[in-house]
C-alpha positions as CSV (number, residue, x, y, z in Angstrom):
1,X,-17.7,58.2,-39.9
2,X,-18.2,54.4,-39.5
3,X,-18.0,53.0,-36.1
4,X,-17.4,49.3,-35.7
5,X,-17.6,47.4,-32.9
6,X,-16.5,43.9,-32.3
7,X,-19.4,41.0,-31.6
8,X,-17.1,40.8,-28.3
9,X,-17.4,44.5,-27.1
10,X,-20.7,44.4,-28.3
11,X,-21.6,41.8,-25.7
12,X,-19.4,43.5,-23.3
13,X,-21.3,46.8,-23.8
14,X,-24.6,44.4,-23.3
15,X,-23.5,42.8,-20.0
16,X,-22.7,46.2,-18.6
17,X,-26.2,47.7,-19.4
18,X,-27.7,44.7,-17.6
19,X,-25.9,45.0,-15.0
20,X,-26.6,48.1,-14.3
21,X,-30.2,48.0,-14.9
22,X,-29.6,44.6,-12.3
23,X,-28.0,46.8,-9.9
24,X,-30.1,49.7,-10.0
25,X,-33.0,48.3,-8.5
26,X,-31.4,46.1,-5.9
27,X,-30.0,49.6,-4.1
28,X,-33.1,50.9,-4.5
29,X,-34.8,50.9,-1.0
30,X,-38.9,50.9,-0.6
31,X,-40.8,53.8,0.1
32,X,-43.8,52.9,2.2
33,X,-45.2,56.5,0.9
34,X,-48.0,55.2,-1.1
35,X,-49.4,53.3,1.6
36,X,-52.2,54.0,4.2
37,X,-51.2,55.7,7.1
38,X,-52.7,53.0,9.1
39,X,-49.9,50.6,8.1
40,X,-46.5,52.7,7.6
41,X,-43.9,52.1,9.7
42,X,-43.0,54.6,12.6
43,X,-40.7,57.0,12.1
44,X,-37.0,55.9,13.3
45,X,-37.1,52.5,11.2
46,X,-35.1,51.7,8.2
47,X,-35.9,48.9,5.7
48,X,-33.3,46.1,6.7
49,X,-34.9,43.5,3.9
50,X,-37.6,43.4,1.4
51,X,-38.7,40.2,0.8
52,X,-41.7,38.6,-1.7
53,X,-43.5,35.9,0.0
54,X,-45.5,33.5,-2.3
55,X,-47.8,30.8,-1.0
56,X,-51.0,29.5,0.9
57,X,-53.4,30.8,3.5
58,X,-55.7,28.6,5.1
59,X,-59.4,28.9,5.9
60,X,-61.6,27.0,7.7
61,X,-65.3,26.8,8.4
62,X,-66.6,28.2,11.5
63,X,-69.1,29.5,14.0
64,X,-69.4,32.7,14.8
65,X,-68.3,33.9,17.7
66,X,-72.2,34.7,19.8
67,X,-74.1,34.3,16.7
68,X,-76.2,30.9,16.8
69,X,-76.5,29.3,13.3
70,X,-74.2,31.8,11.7
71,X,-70.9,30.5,10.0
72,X,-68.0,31.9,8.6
73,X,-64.7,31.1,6.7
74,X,-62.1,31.8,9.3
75,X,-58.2,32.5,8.8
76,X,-56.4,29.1,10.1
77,X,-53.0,30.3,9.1
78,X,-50.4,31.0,6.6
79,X,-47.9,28.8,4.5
80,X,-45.3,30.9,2.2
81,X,-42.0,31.0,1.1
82,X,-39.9,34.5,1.7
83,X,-37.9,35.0,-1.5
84,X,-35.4,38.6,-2.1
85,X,-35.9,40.6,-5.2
86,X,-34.2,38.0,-6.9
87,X,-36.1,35.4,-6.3
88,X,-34.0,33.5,-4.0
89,X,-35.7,31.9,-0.9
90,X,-34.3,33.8,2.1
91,X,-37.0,32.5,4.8
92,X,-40.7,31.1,5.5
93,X,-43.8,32.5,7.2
94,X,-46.0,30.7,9.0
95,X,-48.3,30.1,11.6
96,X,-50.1,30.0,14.1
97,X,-48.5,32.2,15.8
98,X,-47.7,34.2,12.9
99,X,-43.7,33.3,12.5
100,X,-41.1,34.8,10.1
101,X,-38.3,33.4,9.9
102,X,-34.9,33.4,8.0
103,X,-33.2,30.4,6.4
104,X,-29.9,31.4,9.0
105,X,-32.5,30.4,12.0
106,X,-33.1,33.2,13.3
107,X,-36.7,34.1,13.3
108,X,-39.5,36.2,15.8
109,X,-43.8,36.2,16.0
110,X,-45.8,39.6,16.1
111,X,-48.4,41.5,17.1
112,X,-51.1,43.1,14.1
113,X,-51.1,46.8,14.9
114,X,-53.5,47.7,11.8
115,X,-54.4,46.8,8.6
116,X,-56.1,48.7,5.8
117,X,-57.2,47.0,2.6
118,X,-55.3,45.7,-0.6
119,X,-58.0,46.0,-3.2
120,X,-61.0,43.9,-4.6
121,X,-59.9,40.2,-4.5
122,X,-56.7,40.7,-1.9
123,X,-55.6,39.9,1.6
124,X,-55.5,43.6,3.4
125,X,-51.9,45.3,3.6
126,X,-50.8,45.4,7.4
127,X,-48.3,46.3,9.9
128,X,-47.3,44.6,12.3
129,X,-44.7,45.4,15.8
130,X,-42.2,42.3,15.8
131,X,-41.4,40.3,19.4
132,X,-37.9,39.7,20.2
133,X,-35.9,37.1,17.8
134,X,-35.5,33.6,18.7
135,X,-31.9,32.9,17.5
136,X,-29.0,35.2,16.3
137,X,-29.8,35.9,12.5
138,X,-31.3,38.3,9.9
139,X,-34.2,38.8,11.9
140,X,-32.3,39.8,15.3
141,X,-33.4,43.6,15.7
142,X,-36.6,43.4,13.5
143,X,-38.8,45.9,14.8
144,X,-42.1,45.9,12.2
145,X,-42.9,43.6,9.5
146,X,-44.7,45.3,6.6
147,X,-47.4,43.4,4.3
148,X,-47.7,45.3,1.1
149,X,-48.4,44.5,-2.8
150,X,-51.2,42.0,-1.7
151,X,-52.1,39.5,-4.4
152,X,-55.0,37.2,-3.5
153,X,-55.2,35.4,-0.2
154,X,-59.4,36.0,0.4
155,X,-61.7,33.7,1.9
156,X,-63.5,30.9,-0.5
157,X,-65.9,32.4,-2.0
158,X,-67.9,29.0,-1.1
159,X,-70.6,28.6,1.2
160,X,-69.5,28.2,5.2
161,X,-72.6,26.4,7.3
162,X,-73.3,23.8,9.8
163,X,-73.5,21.2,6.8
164,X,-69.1,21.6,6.2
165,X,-68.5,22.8,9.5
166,X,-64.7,22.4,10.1
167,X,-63.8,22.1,6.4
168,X,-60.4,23.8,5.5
169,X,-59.2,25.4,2.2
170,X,-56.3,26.7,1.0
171,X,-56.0,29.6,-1.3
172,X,-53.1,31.0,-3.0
173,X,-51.4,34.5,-2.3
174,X,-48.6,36.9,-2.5
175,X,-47.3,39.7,-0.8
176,X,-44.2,42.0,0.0
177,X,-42.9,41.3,3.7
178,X,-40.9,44.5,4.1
179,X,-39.1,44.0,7.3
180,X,-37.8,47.5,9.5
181,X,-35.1,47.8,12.2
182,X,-34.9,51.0,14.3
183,X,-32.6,53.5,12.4
C-alpha cells in the first residue's frame, strides 16, 4: 500500500511536530535537583519564571581589606539582560545593590544566602532570599532568585597591584535566574 501525502499536509504534519517539540519544553518546569544543597530553594516555593540572563560583570582593582600591599580584582557589579526560554528580554539585573527587575516595572534587591561553585572558569551558582518588590509586576511575591548554568563571569586573570589600582574590567557571562514564589 502506497501512502501519499500532499506537500501541504506534509508541512501541516511538520508544523505540528514543532510545535509540539516548542511546547514541550516551555511547560516543562526546572528541577533545582542537581544542584548543591547549599543553593536550592526551601521547600514551599514554586518556580514562577525561568529566565537566561546574558551580559557583563564588572571588576575592579583593589586593596585588600587589612592586608598592606596586597591587591585584588574585586566584584563592582553586574550588567545583563533577563531573556525567557525564548529568548525574549523579560527584565535586567543590575547593580549595586544587586536589582532584578522586569520590563512591567516591577522589580526587588536581595540578600546572598550561599553560593557553591559553577565549575573551572565560572561565576559560582547561588541563592539568594528576595526583599519586598518595588512596584506591582512580575516580580511582586518573589521570594528567592536562583543563579544556575553559570557560564563565565571570573575575575581577569590579569595582574591587580598598586601600579592599576582602581582599574575596572568587564567580562562577559551567562547564567539561569530562576526566580521562586512561596507555593
Amino acid at each position: 500500500m502506497i501512502i501519499k501525502i500532499t506537500l501541504a499536509a506534509a508541512a501541516a504534519l511538520s508544523l505540528t511536530a514543532c510545535a509540539s517539540n516548542m511546547s514541550a519544553p516551555a511547560s516543562m518546569k526546572f528541577s533545582q535537583a542537581a544542584l548543591p544543597a547549599a543553593v536550592q530553594v526551601p521547600a514551599g516555593n514554586k518556580v514562577a519564571m525561568e529566565t537566561v540572563g546574558v551580559g557583563q560583570i564588572t571588576y575592579e582593582c583593589r586593596a585588600k581589606k587589612d592586608m598592606a600591599g596586597q591587591f585584588e580584582w574585586v566584584f563592582a557589579g553586574p550588567d545583563a539582560k533577563l531573556m525567557d526560554r525564548s529568548g525574549k528580554q523579560v527584565g535586567k539585573y543590575y547593580g549595586p545593590p544587586a536589582t532584578w527587575e522586569s520590563m512591567d516595572g516591577s522589580k526587588f534587591t536581595g540578600t546572598q544566602l550561599a553560593v557553591a561553585p559553577g565549575g573551572t572558569g565560572n561565576i559560582p551558582f547561588q541563592l539568594v532570599k528576595s526583599n519586598p518588590a518595588m512596584g506591582s509586576g512580575a516580580m511582586t511575591g518573589v521570594t528567592y532568585v536562583q543563579r544556575s548554568a553559570t557560564k563565565g563571569g571570573v575575575a581577569p586573570a590579569m595582574p591587580c597591584g598598586a601600579a592599576n589600582m582602581g582599574a575596572k574590567q568587564i567580562v562577559n557571562y551567562q547564567a539561569d535566574y530562576i526566580f521562586y514564589k512561596a507555593g
